[in-house]
VOMIKOL-486887 format. One record per residue (C-alpha): x negated, y negated, z negated. Coordinates in steps of 0.25 Angstrom, whole numbers, plus 5000, padded with zeros to 4 digits. Layout:
N
SITE   c1   c2   c3
SITE    X    Y    Z
...
***
This chain:
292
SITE   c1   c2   c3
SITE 5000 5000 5000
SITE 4993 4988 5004
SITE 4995 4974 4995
SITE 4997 4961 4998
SITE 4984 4951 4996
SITE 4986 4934 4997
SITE 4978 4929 5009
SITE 4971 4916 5008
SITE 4971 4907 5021
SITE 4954 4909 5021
SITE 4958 4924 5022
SITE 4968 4922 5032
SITE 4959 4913 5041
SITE 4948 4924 5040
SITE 4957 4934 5047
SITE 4960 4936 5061
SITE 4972 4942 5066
SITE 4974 4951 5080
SITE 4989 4956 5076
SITE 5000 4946 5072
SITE 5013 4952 5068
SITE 5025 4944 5068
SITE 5036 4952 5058
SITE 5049 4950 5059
SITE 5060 4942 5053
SITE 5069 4934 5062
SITE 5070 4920 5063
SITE 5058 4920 5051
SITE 5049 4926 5063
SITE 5048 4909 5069
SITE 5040 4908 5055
SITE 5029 4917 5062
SITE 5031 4908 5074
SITE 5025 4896 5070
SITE 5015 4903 5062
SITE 5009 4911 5073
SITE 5007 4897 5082
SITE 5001 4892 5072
SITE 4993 4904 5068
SITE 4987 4907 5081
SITE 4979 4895 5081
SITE 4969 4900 5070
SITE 4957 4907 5075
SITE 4960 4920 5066
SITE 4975 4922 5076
SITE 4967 4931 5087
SITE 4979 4940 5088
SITE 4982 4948 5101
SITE 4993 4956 5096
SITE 5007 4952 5089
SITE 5018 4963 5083
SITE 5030 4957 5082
SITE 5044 4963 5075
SITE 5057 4954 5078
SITE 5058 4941 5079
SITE 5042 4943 5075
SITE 5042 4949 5088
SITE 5049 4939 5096
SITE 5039 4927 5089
SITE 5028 4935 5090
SITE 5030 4937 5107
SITE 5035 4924 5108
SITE 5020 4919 5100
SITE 5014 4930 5111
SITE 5020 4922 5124
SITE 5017 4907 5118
SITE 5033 4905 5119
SITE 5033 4902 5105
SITE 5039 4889 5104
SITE 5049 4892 5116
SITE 5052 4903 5107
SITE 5055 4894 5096
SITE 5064 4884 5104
SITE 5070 4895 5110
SITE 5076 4899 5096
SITE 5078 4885 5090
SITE 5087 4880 5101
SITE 5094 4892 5102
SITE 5097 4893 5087
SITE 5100 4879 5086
SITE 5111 4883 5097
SITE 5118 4895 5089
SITE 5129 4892 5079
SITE 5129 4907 5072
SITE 5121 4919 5071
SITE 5134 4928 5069
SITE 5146 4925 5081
SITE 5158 4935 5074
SITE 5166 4933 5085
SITE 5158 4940 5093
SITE 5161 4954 5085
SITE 5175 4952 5092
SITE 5168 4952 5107
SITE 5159 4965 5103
SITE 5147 4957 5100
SITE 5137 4955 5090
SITE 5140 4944 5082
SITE 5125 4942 5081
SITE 5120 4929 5090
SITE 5103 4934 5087
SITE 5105 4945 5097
SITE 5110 4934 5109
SITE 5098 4924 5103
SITE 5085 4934 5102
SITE 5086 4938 5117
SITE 5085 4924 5121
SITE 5075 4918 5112
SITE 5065 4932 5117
SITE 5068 4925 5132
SITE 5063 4913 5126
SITE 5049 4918 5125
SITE 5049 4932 5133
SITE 5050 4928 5149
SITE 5044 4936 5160
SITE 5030 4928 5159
SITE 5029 4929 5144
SITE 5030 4944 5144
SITE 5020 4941 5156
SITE 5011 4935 5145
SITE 5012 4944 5135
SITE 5009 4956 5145
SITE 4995 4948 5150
SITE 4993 4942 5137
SITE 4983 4948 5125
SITE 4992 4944 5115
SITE 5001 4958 5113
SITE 5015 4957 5106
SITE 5020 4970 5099
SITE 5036 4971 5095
SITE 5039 4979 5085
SITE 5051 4988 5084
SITE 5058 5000 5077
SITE 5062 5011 5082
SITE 5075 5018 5076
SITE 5075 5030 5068
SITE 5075 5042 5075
SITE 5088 5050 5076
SITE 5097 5040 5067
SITE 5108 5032 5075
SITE 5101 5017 5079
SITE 5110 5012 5068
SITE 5106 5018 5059
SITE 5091 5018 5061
SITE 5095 5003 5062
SITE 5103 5002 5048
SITE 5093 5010 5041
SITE 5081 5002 5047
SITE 5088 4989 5042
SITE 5090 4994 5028
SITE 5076 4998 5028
SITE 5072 4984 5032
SITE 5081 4978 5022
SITE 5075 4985 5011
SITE 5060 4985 5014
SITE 5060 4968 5018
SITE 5070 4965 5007
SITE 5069 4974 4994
SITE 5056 4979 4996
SITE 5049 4968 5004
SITE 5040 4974 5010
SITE 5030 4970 5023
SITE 5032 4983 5031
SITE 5042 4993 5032
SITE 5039 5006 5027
SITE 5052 5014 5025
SITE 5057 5013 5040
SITE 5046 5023 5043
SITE 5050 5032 5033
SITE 5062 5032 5039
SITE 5059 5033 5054
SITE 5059 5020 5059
SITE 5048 5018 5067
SITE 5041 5005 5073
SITE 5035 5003 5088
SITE 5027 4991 5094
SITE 5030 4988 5110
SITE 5024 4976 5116
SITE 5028 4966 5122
SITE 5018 4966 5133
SITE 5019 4981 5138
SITE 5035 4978 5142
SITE 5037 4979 5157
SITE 5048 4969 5158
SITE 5054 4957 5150
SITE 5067 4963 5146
SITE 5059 4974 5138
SITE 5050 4964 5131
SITE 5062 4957 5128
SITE 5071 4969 5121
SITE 5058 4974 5115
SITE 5061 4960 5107
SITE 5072 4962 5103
SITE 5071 4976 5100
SITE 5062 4972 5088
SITE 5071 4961 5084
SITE 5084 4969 5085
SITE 5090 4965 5072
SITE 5101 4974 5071
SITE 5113 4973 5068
SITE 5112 4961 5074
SITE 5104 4961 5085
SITE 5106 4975 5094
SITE 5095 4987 5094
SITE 5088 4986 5107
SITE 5078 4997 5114
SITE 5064 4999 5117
SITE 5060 5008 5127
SITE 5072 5015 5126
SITE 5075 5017 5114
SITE 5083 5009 5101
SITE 5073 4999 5094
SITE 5076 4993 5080
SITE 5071 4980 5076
SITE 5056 4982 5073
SITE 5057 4975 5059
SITE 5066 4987 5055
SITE 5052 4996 5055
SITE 5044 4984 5049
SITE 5046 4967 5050
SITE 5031 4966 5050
SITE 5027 4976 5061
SITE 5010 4979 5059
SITE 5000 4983 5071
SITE 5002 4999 5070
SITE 4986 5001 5070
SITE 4981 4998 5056
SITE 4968 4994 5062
SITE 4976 4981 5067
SITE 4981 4978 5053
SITE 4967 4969 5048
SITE 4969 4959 5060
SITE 4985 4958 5058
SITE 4993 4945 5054
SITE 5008 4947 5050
SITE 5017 4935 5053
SITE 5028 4937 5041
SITE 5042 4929 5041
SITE 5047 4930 5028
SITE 5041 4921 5016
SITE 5038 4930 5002
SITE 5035 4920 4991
SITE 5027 4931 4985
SITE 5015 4931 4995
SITE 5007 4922 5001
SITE 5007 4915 5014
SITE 4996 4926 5020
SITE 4994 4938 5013
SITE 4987 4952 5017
SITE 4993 4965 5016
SITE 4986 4978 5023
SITE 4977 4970 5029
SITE 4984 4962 5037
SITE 4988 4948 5037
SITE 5002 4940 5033
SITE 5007 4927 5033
SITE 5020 4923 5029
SITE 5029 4909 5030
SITE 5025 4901 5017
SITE 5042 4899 5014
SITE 5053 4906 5020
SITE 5057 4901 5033
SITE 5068 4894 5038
SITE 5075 4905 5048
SITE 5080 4915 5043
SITE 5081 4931 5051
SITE 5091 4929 5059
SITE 5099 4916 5060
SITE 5101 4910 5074
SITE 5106 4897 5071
SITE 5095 4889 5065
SITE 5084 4883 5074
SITE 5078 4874 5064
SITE 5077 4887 5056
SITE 5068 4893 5066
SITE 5060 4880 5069
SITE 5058 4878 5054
SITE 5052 4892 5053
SITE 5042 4890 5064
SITE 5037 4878 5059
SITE 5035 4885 5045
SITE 5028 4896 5052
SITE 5019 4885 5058
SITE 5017 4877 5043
SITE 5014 4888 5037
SITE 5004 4893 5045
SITE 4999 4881 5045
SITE 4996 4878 5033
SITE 4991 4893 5031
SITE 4980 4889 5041
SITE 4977 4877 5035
SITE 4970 4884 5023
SITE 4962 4894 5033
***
């Protein structure tokens, strides 16, 4: 069982990081937005891989094609446009009453076109999605409904950094990248595949077969060879009071926002929210930097 130790800015200056891993968490994920822009300035950012889970994984390929800030905008206007997260009436016309299913496809268009999957696929910087596959021989439902109790347990009651039951149980994670998809559309639902919320957002396939959001296996997905652990820096998106800012655990690298952030999981309707998020993520790495 590896511990948890304080880093100090010297310490975080003095390591260098191949790997960024952007967890999950929502609307909190615009947190790691502005922390990464600001981040990869430093001369210790020579990272040419990023795992993504969620909305991690939209940010993080969003950071991957430099279509951050049209990301951003994207989001803000559109929020700023939508009234409700929940239409009822649409439960009588055999829909889901959810609005974050209709928005996510469109903000993923916003910073995934033809030529940025061009990019990524010429690129040396690699994006890694994280998702979960269902357990073998149960119904998708109820892979799904124990997968969410699971989570629910381990991030909330226990709190806990990685999953561990979910593998006991037969869950089971894989890593596609974004660069190896032949065409767009595949790219697109491998996206949305890790971020399939349900049961608000619809399960969605992944070669085939039924993929459950990758947070369900583990939020913080880490690089799969231990070897790669050392150079790693995890992108977090929920505040804990009881650590600090930056903290070590098995060897690798965490940051944290400094506060809890303005957007919360899943709420469409508030731009402010998500700008005020990104500028936190840009302050507080910020003035992490300054004591480097």
């Amino acid at each position: 069982m590896h511990t948890i130790a304080a880093i100090s800015p010297t310490e975080f200056g003095a390591r260098t990081f191949h790997t960024a891993v952007f967890a999950g968490g929502g609307n909190r994920c615009w947190w790691q937005a502005g922390a990464v822009e600001r981040l990869c300035e430093q001369a210790n950012w020579q990272v040419q891989r990023v795992i993504g889970v969620s909305a991690g994984a939209g940010i993080a390929t969003a950071f991957a094609t430099g279509r951050l800030q049209d990301s951003l905008r994207a989001a803000v206007e559109r929020f700023n446009k939508t009234p409700k997260n929940i239409v009822w009436a649409d439960l009588l016309k055999g829909k889901r009453p959810f609005v974050l299913p209709r928005i996510y496809p469109d903000w993923i268009e916003s910073f995934l076109q033809v030529p940025d999957l061009q990019r990524l696929q010429q690129g040396v910087l690699k994006v890694d999605v994280a998702i979960t596959r269902p357990i073998p021989f149960l119904p998708v439902t109820l892979s799904t409904a124990l997968a969410l109790a699971l989570y629910s347990t381990e991030k909330f009651w226990l709190k806990t950094f990685h999953g561990r039951v979910p593998h006991w149980v037969g869950l089971r994670p894989e890593y596609h990248r974004v660069s190896t998809c032949a065409h767009l559309d595949e790219a697109r639902s491998l996206l949305l595949a890790s971020a399939a919320a349900v049961p608000i957002t619809p399960t969605h396939k992944v070669n085939g077969r039924a993929a459950l959001d990758g947070g369900f296996y583990d939020n913080v997905p880490l690089p799969q060879d231990p070897a790669d652990h050392a150079g790693t820096l995890v992108l977090l998106t929920r505040h804990r009071a009881d650590l600090l800012p930056a903290f070590d655990l098995g060897g690798r690298t965490y940051v944290q926002p400094s506060r809890p952030v303005a957007a919360t999981n899943m709420d469409c309707t508030s731009g402010p929210n998500v700008q005020s998020t990104y500028a936190q993520g840009r302050e507080d790495m910020g003035a992490w930097l300054r004591g480097v």
